[in-house]
N, C-alpha and C positions, 0 to 999 in steps of 0.2 A: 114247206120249206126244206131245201135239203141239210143234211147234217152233217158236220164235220168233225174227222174221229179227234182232232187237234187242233189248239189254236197259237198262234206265237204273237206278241206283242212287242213293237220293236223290229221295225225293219231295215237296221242298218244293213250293212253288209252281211258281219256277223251272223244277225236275225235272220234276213233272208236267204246266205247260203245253207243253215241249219233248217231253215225250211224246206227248201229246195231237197235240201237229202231225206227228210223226213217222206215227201211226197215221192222221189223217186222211188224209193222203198214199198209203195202200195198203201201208203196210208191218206188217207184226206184231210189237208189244212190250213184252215181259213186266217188271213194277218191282217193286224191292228197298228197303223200309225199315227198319230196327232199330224204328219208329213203326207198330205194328199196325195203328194208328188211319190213319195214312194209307198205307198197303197198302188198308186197306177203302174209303176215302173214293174211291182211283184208280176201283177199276172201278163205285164209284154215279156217279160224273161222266161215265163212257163212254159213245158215243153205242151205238146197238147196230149200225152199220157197223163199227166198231174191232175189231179185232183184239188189245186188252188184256189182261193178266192180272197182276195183284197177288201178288207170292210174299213168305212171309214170313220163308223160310229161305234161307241163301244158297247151301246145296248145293242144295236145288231150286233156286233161280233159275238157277245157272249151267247144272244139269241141262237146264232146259227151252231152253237157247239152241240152235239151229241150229250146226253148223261151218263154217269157223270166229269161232266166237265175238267177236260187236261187241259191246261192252258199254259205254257209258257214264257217266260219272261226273258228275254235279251236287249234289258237298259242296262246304263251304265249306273256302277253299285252307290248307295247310298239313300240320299234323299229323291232320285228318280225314282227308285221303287218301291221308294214308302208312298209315293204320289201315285203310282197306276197301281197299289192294293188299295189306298182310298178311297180312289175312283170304282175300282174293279170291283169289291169285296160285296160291297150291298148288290151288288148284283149275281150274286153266287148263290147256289143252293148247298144243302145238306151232300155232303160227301165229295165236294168237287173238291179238284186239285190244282194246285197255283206249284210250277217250278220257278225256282228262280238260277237261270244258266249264266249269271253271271257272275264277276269277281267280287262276291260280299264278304264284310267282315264275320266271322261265324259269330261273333257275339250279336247281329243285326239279327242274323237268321234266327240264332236262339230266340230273340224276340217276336219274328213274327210269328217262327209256330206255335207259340202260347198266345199271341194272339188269335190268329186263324182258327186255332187249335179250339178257342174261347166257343168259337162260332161254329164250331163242328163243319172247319173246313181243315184240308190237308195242306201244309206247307213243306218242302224243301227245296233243300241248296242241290244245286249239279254242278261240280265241278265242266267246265270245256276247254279241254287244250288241242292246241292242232293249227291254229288260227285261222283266215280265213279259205284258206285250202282246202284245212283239214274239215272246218264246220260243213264244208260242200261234199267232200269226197268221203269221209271216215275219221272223225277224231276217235280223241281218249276221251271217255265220260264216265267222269267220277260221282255218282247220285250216291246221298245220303237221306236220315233221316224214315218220315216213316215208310219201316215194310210195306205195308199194306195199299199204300200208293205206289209204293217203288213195285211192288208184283205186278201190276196193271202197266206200269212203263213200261217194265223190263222186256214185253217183245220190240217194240219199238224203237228203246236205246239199243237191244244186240244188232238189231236190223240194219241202224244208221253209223254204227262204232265201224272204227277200222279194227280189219283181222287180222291173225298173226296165228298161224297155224291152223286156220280155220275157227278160229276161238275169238270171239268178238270183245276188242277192247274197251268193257265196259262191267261193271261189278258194283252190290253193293257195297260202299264204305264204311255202313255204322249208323250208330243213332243219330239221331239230335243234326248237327253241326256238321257233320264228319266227312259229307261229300266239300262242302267248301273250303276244311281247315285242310285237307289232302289236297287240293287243289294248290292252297297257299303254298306247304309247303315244296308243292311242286312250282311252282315259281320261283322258291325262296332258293331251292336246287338251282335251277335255269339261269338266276343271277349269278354263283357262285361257278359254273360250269362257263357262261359265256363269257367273266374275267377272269377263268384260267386259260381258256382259246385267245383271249386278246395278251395275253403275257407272253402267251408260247410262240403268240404270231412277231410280238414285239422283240424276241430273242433272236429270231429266227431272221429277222428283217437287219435288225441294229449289230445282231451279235454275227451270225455267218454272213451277212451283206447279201444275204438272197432278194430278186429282182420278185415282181408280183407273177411272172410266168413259172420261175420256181418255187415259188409257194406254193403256187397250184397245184405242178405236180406233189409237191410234199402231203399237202393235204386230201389230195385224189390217193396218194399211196395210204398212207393213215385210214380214209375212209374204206379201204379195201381191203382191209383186216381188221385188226383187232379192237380197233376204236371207231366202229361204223355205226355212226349216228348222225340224226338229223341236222345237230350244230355244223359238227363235222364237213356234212355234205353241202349247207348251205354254205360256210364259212371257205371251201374249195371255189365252189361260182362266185365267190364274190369279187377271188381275186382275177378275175378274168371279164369283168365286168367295164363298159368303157362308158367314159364321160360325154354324153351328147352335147354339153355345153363345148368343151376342150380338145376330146378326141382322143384324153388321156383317160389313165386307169383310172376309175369312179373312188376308187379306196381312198388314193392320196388327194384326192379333192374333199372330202370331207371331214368338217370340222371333229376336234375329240374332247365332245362335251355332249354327255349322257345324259339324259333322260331317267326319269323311275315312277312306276306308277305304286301305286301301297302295297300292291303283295308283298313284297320283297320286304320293306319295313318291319310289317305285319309278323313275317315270321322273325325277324329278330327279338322284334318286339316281346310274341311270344314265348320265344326259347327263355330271354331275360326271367322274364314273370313264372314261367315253373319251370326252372330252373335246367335248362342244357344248354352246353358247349356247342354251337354252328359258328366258331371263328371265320369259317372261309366264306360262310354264306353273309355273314357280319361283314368283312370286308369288303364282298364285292359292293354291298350296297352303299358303305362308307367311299368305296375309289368312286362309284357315280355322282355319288356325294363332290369328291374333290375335284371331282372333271371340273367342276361350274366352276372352279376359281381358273377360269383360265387366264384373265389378267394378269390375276396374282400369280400365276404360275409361270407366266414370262418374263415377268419383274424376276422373281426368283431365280431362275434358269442364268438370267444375265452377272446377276450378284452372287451365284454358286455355279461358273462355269465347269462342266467333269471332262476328262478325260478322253480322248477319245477310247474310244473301247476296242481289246485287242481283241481280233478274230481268232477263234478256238483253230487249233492245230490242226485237228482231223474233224473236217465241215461234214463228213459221214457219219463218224460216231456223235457230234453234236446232236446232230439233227434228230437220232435214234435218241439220245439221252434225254433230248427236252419231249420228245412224242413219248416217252414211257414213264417221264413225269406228270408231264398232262395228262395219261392215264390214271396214275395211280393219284394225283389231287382230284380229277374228277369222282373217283372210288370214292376216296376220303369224303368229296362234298355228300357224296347219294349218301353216304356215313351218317353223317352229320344231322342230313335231313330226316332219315330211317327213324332214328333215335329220337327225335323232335317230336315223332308218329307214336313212336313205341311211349315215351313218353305222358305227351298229351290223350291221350286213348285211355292213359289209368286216368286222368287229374278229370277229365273231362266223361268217361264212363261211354264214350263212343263205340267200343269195340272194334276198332278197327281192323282188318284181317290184312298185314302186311303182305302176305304171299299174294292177294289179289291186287294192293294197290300194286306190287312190283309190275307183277303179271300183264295191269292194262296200261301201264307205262312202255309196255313196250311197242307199242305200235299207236301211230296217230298224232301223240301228243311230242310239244318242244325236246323233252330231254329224251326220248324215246333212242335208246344205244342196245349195239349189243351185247352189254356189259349186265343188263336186267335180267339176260337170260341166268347169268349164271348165281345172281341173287335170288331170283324165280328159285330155284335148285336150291339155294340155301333154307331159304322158308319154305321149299317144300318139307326138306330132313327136320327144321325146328321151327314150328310157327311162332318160338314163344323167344324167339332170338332178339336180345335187348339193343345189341349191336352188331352190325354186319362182317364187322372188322375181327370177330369171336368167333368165326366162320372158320373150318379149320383150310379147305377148299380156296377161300379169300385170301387167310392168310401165306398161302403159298406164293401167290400173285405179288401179295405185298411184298413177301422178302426179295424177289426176285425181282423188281423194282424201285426198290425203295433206296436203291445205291443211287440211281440216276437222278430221282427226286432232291437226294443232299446233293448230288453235283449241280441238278440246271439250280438250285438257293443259291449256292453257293457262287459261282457264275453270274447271276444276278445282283446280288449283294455286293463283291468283289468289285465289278463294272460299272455300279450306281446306275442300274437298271431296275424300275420298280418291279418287285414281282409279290407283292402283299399276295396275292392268291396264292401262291406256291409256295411263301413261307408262311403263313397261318396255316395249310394243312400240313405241310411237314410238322411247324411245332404243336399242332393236335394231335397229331401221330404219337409224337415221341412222350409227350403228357399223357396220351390215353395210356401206355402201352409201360408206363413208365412202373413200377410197383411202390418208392418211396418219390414222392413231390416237396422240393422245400414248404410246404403249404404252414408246417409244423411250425417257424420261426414268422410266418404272419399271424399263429394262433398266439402266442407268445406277444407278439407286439401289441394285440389287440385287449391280451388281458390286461397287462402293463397297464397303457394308456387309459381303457377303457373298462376293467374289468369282465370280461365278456366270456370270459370260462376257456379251458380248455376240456379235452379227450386226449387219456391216455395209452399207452399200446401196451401195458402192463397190465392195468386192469380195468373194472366197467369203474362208472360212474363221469359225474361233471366235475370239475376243479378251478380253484382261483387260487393264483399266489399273490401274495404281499411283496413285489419286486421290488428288489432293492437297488437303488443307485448308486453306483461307484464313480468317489469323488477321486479323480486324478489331481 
């Protein structure tokens, strides 16, 4: 029987165009569906260079692997994949390797590589960004977990990763966990980046009364400098897109109520639990949150009519001021998330090498800008950089936009225009950057009430006062 250097399980799209690159690349890989139907579909798509084969049993599939055994996984994350390692595991030998490429919670994954781990099999998490474009042509792939497996991938992932200077976007991220929780917070980014692009689009629409054929160009100029990125680029074709129902723009025919899958949660979630500030990334996932009240948001609208809102004087410098807000809130977010990394990496013992995650974010994956290069540059000069924003190179950038950022708030605010993404990172700015925070007079309240100590700026130690109430 012939031998297959790979196997993938799970043939959706995803699965199958991550197959499909793996084989164009010179490698041979046989796929596994419980869907007949697409087990059959894999090898009519094959080019006849590939090395493909469609199996419809899982003891043939595992049968036909090479030792020891790569096998990866593209189901969707949870209880799918504890269901095809059940099925899959007894049937594994000493030293084979199980990836799993999809969006797991890292505390799942902690689990399975203790247990795999039990059985002297190899488990890890791979982050995939790119979607399904990118899983065909070249994504971003974030593998974690063990070296020793991850050395044996590693020709494979460089082979199938998008390039960017010839350097294939793809790197290990760390122990344990660490390809998946980089993953997360790369989503957690992506949420907080694509509701500052629907704020900016929302300004730019309500606020200078731009039609969708000049947003386009605005966003085609924008993409051709200094904010040239993938949101960017898609976020330009959209507005140029027409409705086959209507014959109208596709934009203003669809409804504005969001969707969210759990990455995005997840890293909130996580920043809460040890402890860092992602306001913006917090936001965006709460405004998706508030999209679903759309009911209630028409009820409201009616019973709090506003204003119409005045058009900005000079629709030139606007348009400049809210694109170089949108930059520096997106800054802010990659901020946000960096620090999340830097963070989580101690609490968690991952090791995670920030100059690399920067590094294969630029090419491939959703937030991929080229804004990473000049962070790449940062974590080359300090790998040990807590936060991005400490950068002396970054902070140039900031001063120098950060005037526009309090004007498009302030504009927003003024108008009774939502713009929560644009003002959660301005006031993270201004908090991080800040040297005293009234935080003092909540330590104060809390002992009052609660006893709860405070710290003082005079000298070391804990403290409680006996506060006393003053009777008017």
């Amino acid at each position: 029987m012939e031998r297959y250097n790979y196997g993938m399980v799970g043939l959706g799209v995803m699965g199958r165009n991550l197959l499909y690159n793996i084989a164009d690349n010179g490698f041979s890989i046989a796929g596994f569906d419980l869907d007949e139907e697409k087990v059959k579909e894999l090898e009519e798509g094959a080019t006849s260079t590939m090395k493909v084969k469609g199996i419809g049993s899982l003891e043939d599939f595992v049968a036909a692997l090479e030792s020891p055994r790569k096998i990866i996984l593209m189901v969707p994350a949870g209880k799918p994949v504890d269901a095809v390692l059940e099925n899959i595991t007894p049937l594994l030998s000493k030293g084979d390797i199980v990836i799993d490429a999809g969006n797991s919670y890292f505390e799942d994954t902690n689990r399975r590589v203790a247990d795999l781990g039990s059985k002297n099999l190899h488990f890890m998490g791979m982050g995939v960004s790119g979607g399904e474009k990118g899983a065909r042509t070249g994504p971003s792939i974030m593998p974690g977990g063990d070296l020793e497996a991850f050395n044996l991938l590693q020709p494979m992932l460089e082979a199938i990763a998008a390039k960017v200077d010839n350097e294939a976007c793809t790197a290990y991220m760390g122990k344990g966990s660490a390809g998946n929780y980089v993953k997360m917070v790369h989503n957690g980014i992506e949420y907080a980046i694509m509701q500052l692009i629907s704020e900016a689009y929302d300004l730019l629409k309500r606020g200078a009364k731009l039609n969708n054929d000049q947003l386009y160009e605005v966003f085609r100029e924008w993409n051709n400098g200094e904010m040239n990125s993938f949101l960017i680029e898609i976020t330009r074709d959209i507005f140029q897109q027409k409705d086959t129902f209507t014959d109208q723009y596709l934009i203003d025919q669809i409804l504005d109520k969001a969707g969210a899958k759990g990455t995005g949660k997840w890293t909130s979630e996580q920043a809460m639990e040890i402890g860092v500030s992602i306001p913006t990334i917090d936001i965006a996932v709460t405004s998706r949150i508030l999209s679903a009240y759309k009911e209630e948001r028409v009820q409201a609208s009616q019973l709090y009519p506003k204003a119409e809102i005045a058009t900005p004087e000079n629709t030139d410098q606007f348009i400049k001021e809210v694109g170089d807000a949108l930059y520096l809130a997106t800054l802010i977010s990659y901020a946000q998330g960096l620090a999340l990394l830097v963070k989580a990496s101690e609490e968690y013992k991952f090791e995670i090498p920030l100059k690399d995650v920067v590094k294969i974010w630029r090419g491939g994956c959703i937030i991929r800008s080229v804004l990473l290069e000049k962070f790449y540059t940062a974590y080359t000069k300090d790998p040990n950089l807590s936060n991005i924003l400490l950068d002396a190179d970054i902070a140039a950038i900031v001063k120098e936009k950060i005037g526009s950022l309090r004007k498009t708030a302030a504009f927003a605010v003024s108008s009774g225009v939502s713009g929560l993404g644009l003002q959660t990172a301005l006031g993270y700015f201004d908090a991080y950057t800040t040297e005293y925070l009234p935080i003092n007079l909540i330590q104060a309240q809390r002992d009052y009430f609660g006893a709860h100590t405070y710290q003082r700026l005079d000298r070391e130690g804990v403290f409680h006062t006996s506060w006393q109430s003053v009777n008017q």
